[in-house]
N, C-alpha and C positions, 0 to 999 in steps of 0.2 A: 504493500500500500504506500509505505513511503518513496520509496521509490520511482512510481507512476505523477507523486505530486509536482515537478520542473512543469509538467506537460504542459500546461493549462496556463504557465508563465512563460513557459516559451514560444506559444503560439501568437502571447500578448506583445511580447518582446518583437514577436517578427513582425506582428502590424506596424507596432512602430519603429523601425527600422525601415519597414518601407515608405511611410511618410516621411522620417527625419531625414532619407537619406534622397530625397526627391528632386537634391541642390546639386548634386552631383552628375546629373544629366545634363542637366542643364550647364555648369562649368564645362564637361568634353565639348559639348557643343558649341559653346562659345569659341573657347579657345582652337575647337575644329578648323572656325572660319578662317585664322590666321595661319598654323600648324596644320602641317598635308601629313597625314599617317601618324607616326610614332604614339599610339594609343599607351604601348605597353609601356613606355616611359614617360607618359602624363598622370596614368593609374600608380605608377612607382611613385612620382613628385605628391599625389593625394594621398595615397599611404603615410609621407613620411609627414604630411600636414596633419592628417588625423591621427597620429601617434606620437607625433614631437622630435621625431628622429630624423638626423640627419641623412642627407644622400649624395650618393657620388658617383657622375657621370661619366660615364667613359666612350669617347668614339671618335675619329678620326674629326678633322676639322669641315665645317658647312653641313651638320646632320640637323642642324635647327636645336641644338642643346641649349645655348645664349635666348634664343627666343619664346623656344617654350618657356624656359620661367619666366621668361621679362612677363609673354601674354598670359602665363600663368597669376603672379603678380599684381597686373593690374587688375585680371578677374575678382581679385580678393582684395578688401576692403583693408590690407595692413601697410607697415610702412615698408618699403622695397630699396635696398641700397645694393647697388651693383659695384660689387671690387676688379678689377685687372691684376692678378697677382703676377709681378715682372722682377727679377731677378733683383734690381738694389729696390724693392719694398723692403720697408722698418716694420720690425714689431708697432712703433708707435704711429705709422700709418694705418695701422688695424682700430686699435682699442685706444687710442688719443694720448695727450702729453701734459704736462704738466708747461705752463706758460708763465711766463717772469711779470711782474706790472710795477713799474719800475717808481708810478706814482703810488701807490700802495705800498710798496716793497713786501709784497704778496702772492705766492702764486697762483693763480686760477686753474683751472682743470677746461681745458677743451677735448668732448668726446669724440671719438673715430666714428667713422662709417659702420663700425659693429653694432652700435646704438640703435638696432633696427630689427623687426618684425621678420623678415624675411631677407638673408643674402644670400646672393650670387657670387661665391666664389669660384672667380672666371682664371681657367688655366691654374687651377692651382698647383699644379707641381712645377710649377717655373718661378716661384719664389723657393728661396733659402730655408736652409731647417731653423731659424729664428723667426721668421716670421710663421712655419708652420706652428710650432711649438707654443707662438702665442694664440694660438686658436684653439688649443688644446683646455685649459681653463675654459675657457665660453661654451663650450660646444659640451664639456662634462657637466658645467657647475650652474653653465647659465648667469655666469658675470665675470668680469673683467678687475684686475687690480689694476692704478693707476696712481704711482708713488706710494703713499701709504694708504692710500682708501681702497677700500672694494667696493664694484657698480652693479646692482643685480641689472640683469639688460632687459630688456622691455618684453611682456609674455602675448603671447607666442615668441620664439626665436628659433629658428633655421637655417641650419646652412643647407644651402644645395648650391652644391661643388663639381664643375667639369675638369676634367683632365684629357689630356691627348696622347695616348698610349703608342704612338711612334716615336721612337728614341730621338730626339733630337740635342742638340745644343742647346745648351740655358733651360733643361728639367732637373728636377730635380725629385729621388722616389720620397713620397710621402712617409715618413715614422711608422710603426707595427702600431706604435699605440693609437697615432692619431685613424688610421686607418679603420681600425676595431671600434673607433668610435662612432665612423658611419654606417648610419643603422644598414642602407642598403649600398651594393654598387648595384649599377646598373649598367649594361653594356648597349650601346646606342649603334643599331646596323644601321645601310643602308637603303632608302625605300626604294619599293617593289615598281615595277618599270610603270605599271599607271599611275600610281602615285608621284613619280618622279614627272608623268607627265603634267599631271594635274599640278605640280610645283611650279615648273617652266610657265604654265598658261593666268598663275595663279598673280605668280608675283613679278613677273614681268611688265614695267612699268606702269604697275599700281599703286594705289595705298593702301595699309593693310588696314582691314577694318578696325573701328575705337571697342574698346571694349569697357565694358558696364560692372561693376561691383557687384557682385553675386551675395560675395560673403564678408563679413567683418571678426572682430574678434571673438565677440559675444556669442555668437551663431558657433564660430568654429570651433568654441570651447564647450556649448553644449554637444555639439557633433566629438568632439574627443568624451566627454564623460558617456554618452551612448555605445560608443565603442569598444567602452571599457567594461557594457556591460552582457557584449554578447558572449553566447554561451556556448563552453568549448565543453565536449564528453571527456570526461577522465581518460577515456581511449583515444581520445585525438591527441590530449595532453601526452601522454604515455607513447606514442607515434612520435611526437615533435622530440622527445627526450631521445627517444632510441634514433633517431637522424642524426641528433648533434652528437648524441657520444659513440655512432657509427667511423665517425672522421676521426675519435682520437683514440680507439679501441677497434681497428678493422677487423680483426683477429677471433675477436668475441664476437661481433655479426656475421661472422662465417664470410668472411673479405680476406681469406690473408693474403691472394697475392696484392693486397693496398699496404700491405707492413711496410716492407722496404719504398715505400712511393711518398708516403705520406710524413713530412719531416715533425708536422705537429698540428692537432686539429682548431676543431673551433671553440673558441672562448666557453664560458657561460653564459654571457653578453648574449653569443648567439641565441642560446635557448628564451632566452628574452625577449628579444627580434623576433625571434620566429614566431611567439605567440602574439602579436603586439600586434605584427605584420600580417597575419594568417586574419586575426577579426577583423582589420582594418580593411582588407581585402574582402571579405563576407559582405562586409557594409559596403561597397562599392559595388556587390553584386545583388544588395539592399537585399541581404538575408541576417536573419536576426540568430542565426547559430554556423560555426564553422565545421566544414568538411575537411577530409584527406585532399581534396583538390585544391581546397587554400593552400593548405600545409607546403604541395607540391606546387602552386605556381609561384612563391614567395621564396622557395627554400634557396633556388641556386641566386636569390639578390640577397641576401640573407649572408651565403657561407663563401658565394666566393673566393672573397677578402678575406676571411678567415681560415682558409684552408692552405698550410704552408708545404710545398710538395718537393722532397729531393731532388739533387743529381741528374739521379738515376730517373726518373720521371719526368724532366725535363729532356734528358737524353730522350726518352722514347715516348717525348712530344704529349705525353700526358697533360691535360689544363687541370685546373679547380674544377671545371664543370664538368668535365669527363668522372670524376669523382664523385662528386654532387648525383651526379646521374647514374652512377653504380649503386651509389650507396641507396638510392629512389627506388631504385628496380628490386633491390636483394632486400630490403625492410620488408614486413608485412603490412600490408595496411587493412588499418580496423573494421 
């Protein structure tokens, strides 16, 4: 008897999950008008809005990663600051400086461009490990020191962060730590040949459409507490656990030729992500409980980044996701 009682709240929970999440249609759509294709990485940027978690894009240059947040951004009612991270950026071009006033003989505090709702950190591996490392505080703690004070920074706060995964001159590899700190990567292909067309006919000497405020804070923070409350079965939960500690225990899910492949797996952090990520994605498919198909569409932006692979695995061309994707197939699911 006790047992059958969720039922009758979770059917409640699913009505409203589909009205609460009625906004979100409406956003692709918007942003559709601007953005040709890339769905799977406008749903990756709403995930990481309705969870708090930061993300990191990855794809060659001109995939439209710079404009989906911008038109992402102004879809939403917060404050939007877009950084260029270039090789002599300061820590104190991030999080701001301490200023002399010489008729005072007082210093003032002027804050950085972090001071915002939403950033765009543009090309982030092409600044210096000082300036990443000062992003490290904000992005964990949600404020900034400056001299001797500490800033909480404005709530919501966001990084969505592009990088450019061809080796060039003036990158620089991001920190393990800071790295683990984005909730997703995301890997950003190239669109499919109608879309590519529809791009050419789209924005060839146009203007791209204005876009309208969808959503504000207030709204987005009701939409995070809803999120927070859909309902995962003890066996999805129990599913998400045996994924992440598949990557650091291959041997025990009956993976061992991954022993020698796998240098070290995924955090705990992960398993965090993974649940965070899996409802946030339910609520985008404005279902008021999570499946094994959440679990699975989320998991390789999820582990990625987290999965550190040998040598020997490199030699034989193995990725993270080739991993990810063993480890998918050989789990049970509930």
């Amino acid at each position: 008897m006790a047992q059958a009682q969720p039922a009758p709240d979770i059917r409640e929970l699913h009505e409203r999950i589909q009205r609460e999440s009625a906004f979100v249609d409406q956003v692709l759509a918007q942003v559709g008008t601007v953005v040709v294709g890339q769905r799977n990485m406008l749903e990756r940027l709403l995930i990481g809005l309705l969870t708090g978690g930061h993300v990191l894009l990855e794809g060659v240059p001109g995939l439209a990663k710079t404009l989906t947040v911008k038109t992402l951004a102004e879809s939403l009612e917060l404050i939007f600051k877009r950084i260029q991270f270039t090789p002599d950026l300061l820590p104190a071009d991030l999080i701001g400086t301490q200023i002399y006033q010489p008729q005072s003989q007082t210093f003032t505090v002027k804050k950085g461009p972090l001071f915002a709702n939403l950033i765009l950190a543009d090309e982030i591996n092409r600044a210096p490990a000082k300036v990443q490392s000062a992003l490290l505080e904000s992005m964990q703690e949600k404020q900034v020191t400056i001299g001797d004070t500490t800033f909480k920074l404005p709530s919501p706060f966001l990084v969505l962060a592009t990088e450019n995964p061809i080796e060039q001159e003036g990158t620089y590899p991001l920190p393990e730590a800071q790295v683990d700190r984005f909730m997703l990567k995301v890997k950003v292909t190239y669109p499919s040949k109608a879309e590519e067309r529809e791009i050419m006919e789209r924005v060839a000497g146009k203007d791209l459409p204005t876009m309208t405020p969808l959503l504000g804070p207030t709204e987005l923070s009701r939409a995070r507490a809803i999120v927070n409350e859909i309902y995962i079965d003890p066996k999805v939960k129990d599913y998400m656990v045996d994924v992440v500690v598949a990557t650091r225990d291959p041997a025990a899910a009956g993976l061992k030729e991954l022993v020698p492949l796998i240098e070290y797996g995924a955090s705990p952090r992960a398993t965090i992500y993974l649940n965070l990520a899996s409802r946030a994605h339910a609520f985008l498919k404005h279902r008021g409980f999570v499946t094994p198909e959440d679990v699975k569409a989320v998991a390789y932006d999820v582990l990625r980044h987290r999965v550190s692979l040998t040598y020997e695995a490199e030699a034989e061309n193995l990725t993270p996701e080739k991993v990810v994707q063993r480890v998918l197939e050989k789990i049970e699911v509930p």
